[in-house]
N, C-alpha and C positions, 0 to 999 in steps of 0.2 A: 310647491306643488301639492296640490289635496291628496291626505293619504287615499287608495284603496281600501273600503270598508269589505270584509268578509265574517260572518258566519260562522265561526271556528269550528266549532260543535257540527255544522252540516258540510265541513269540508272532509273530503276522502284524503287519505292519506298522499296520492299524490301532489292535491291542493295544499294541503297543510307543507309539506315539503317546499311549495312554491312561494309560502308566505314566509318562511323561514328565509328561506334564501335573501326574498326580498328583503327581510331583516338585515342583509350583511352576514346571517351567522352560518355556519357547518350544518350541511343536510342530516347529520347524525344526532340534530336535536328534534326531528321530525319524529321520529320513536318517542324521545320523550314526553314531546306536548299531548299526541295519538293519544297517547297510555295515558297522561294527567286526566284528558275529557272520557275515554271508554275505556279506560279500564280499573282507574281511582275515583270514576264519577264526580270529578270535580271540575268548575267552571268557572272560580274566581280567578283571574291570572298573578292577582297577587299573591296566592298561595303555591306558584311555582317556585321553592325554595330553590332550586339548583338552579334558578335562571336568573344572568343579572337584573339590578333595577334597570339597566338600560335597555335591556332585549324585555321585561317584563313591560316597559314604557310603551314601546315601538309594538306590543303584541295585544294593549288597551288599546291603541287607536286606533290600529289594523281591528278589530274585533266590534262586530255588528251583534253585540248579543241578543237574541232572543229566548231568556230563560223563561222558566214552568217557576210557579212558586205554590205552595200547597194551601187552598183557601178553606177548605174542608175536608175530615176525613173521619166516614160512618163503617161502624164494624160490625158486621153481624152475627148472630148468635154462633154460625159457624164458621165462623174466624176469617168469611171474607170481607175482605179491606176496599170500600170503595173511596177512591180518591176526587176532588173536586179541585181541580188545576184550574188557574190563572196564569193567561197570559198579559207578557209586557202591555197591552194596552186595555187591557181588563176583561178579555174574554173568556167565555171556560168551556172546559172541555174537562171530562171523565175518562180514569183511568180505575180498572178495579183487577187488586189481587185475590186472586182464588186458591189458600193452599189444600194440597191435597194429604190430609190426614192419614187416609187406606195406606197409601204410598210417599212417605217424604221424601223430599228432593225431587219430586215429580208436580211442583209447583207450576201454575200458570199465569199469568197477567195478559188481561184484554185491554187495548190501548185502540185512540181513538186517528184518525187521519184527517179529519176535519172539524172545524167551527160547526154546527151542525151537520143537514146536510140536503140536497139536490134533490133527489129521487123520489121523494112523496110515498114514500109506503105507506100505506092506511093504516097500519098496525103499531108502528113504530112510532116513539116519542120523539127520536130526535128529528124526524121528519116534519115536524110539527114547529120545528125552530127554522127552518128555510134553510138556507147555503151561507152562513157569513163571512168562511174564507176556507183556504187553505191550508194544514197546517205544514211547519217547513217539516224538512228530514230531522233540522236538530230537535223542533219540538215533537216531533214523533220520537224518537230514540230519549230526549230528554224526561219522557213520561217514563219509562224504564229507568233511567237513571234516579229520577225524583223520589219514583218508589222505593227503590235499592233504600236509599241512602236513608228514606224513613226506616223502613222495618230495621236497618243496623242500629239504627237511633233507639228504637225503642226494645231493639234487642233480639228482635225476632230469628230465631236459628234452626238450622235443620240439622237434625241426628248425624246425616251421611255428609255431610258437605266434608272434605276435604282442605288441607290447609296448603291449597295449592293455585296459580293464578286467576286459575277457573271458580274461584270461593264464590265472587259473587254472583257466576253466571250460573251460578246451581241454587244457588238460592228461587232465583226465577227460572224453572224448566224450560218450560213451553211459551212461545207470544203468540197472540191471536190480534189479527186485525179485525176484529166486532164489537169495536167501540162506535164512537160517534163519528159518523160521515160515511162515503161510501171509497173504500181506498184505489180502486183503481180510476177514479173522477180522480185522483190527484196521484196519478202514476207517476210521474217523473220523481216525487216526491218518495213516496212509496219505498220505489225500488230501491233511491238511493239508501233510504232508513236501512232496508236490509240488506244491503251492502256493506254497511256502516258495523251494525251489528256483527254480522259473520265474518268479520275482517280479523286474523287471525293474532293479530297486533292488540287487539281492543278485546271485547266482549267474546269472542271466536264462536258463536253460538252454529252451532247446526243450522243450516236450511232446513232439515228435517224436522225441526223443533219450534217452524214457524210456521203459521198457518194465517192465509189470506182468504178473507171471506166477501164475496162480491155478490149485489143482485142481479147479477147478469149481462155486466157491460161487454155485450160479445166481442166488440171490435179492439179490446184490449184484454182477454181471456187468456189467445194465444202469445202474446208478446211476455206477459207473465212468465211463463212456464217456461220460453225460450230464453229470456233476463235473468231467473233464477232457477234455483231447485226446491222451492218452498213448496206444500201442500195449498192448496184449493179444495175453498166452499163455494158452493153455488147455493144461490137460495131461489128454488124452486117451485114450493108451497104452495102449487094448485096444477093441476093435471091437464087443464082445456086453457085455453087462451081466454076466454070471456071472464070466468073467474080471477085468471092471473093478472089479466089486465085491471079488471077492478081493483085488487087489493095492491098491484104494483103497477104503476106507470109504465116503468120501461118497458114492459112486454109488448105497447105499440110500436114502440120501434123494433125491437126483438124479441121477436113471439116464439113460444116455446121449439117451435120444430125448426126453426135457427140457432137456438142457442145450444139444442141437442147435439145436432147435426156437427155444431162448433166441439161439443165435448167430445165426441166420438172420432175426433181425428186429434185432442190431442196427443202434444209431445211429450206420451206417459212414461217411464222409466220401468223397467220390470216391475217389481213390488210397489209401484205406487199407486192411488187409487183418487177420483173426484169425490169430494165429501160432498152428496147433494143434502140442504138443511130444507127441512121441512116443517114449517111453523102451522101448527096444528090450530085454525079459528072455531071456535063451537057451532055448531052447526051449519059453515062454511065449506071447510075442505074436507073433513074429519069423517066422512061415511065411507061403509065398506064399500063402497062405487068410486068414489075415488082412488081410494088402494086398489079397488081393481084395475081404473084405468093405469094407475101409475106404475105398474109391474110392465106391462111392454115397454114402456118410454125410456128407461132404467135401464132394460132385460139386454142390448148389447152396446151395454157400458162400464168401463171399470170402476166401478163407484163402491159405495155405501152410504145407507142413508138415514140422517137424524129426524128423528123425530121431533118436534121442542113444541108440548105443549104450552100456547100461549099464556102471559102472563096479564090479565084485566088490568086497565089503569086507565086514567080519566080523561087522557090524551086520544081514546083509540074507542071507535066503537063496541068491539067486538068483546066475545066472552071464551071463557078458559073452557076448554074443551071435558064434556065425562069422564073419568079415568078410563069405564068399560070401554067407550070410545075408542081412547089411547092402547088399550090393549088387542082392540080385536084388531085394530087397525095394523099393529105390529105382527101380531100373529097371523093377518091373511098376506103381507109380504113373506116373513119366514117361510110359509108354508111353499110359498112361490118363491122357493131360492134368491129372495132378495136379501144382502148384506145393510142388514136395520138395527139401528141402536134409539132407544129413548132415552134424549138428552135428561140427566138429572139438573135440578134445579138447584142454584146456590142463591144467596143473601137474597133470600124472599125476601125479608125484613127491612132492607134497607133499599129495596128496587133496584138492583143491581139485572135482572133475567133479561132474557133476550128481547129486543126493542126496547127496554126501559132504562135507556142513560140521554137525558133529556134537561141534564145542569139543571139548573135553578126551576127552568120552566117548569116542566113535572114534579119537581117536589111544590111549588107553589101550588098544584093544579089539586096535588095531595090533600096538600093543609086546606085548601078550599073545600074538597071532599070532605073533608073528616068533618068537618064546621057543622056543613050541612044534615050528615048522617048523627 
């Protein structure tokens, strides 16, 4: 009879229990395999030393792996780490660590949810690569592991880390979903990852320490927020529906006063708040008339809101907004009791900002630019 192939790495703890079993062996080796893959970040099964060769045999052919292998990796002057992942069948996808110097131990990693991605932003490079798949829950979570097990490798440590289970989930603070794709287009996936992650067997990471960033797929906003207790971004980035729809698609299906209308019922927790991101295009959205529209639409919602001056690159038409621009525009929400922060900018250098994780394509698009200039 053909074994069942599973996933190891994207099985929940109850599945991985059910493969065991099917093993012949004691459900009280379910803990141990959990902890091999999320919590020792390890995925060869032949390196389960406390397991027999027979249960390691029976645990290769049950086992569908889909590992992350590191195909490149650029560091920038401020010691953000961007990763260049390959998958088993040679696709890539972009994972980049951001650590945070001010504060250590308050490191971040942006991880991606798909092979490119769907949604056609104007601005964004990986939009520019179309939809090539989905990525599973293990290679979502795999990109956290891949990086861990670098930075140990090359030594990378932080001052406060403790020498306690949680060593390596403090290395990496915070995760963000604003890598490549759009993650709730591949929901099922998604949730499972952070499920995965905040499993208190494996990684035990906070909900609070994760943040999902969507362009506004309203019909899966609410389901979020009810599945988990993670943070939410919206990317909002223009104030009238004519302009949003330009620079974003989805706004014809979900135009701004539905996806409001969506944020304004939901299921918030006392202290929790909608991070609206707002991608600043130079002479697009960037006038004090847009701030001005953008303060009612805001004004009753529990939010706060980023600012991210765009970053120019050859994929996109558009140009990197005036500083004074960026300022006055902050300064006329402050003034209007709007909760606004301006995103600082990490690995300029190595194109890591927001919209620009674009694999191979955009660095090619690069060296073709610099050719030229």
């Amino acid at each position: 009879m053909e074994t069942t192939k599973y996933d190891l790495l994207a099985c929940d703890y109850q599945e991985l229990e059910q493969v065991i079993l099917n093993c012949g062996e004691k459900s009280f080796r379910t803990s141990q395999l959990f902890g091999f893959f999320h919590r020792q970040h390890k995925r060869e099964i032949h390196q389960l030393s406390n397991f027999s060769k027979g249960l390691q045999e029976k645990l290769k052919t049950a086992d569908q792996d889909t590992g992350l292998s590191i195909d490149h990796v650029k560091e920038s002057t401020d010691g953000t780490r961007k990763y260049r992942l390959r998958t088993l069948e040679g696709q890539f996808i972009e994972s980049v660590f951001i650590p945070n110097a001010s504060r250590p131990g308050r490191n971040t990693i942006c991880i991606s949810s798909q092979v490119g991605c769907a949604m056609g932003c104007t601005f964004c490079a990986t939009s520019k690569m179309g939809l090539k798949r989905n990525l599973s829950a293990a290679e979502i979570v795999g990109q956290i592991y891949t990086v861990l097990s670098d930075l140990k490798q090359i030594g990378w440590k932080n001052s406060e880390i403790d020498h306690d289970p949680s060593e390596s989930a403090r290395i990496i603070h915070n995760i963000v979903y604003m890598g490549m794709g759009e993650p709730l287009h591949n929901y099922p996936n998604v949730v499972k990852s952070i499920k995965l992650l905040c499993d208190e067997r494996g990684q035990g990471y906070s909900p609070r320490r994760i943040t999902v960033s969507t362009c506004g797929l309203v019909s899966k906003i609410a389901d979020l927020l009810n599945d988990t207790d993670v943070h939410i971004a919206i990317s909002l980035n223009a104030t009238n529906n004519k302009t949003r729809a330009e620079i974003m698609p989805v706004n014809k299906k979900w135009p701004i006063e539905e996806l409001l209308a969506t944020c304004k019922n939901l299921p918030m927790a006392p202290r929790r708040r909608i991070t609206f991101e707002y991608v600043l295009l130079g002479g697009v959205n960037d006038s004090l008339n847009e701030a001005r529209e953008l303060v009612p639409l805001v004004a009753n919602i529990k939010c706060k809101v980023n600012l991210i001056p765009f970053n120019a690159h050859p994929l996109s038409p558009f140009s990197k907004p005036k500083s004074e621009d960026v300022k006055a525009f902050q300064e006329f929400l402050i003034q209007h009791h709007v909760s606004v922060f301006v995103r600082g900018t990490r690995g300029d250098d190595i194109n890591v900002a927001c919209g620009m994780l674009g694999a191979k394509k955009l660095d090619s698009a690069i060296e073709a630019a610099a050719k030229i200039h």
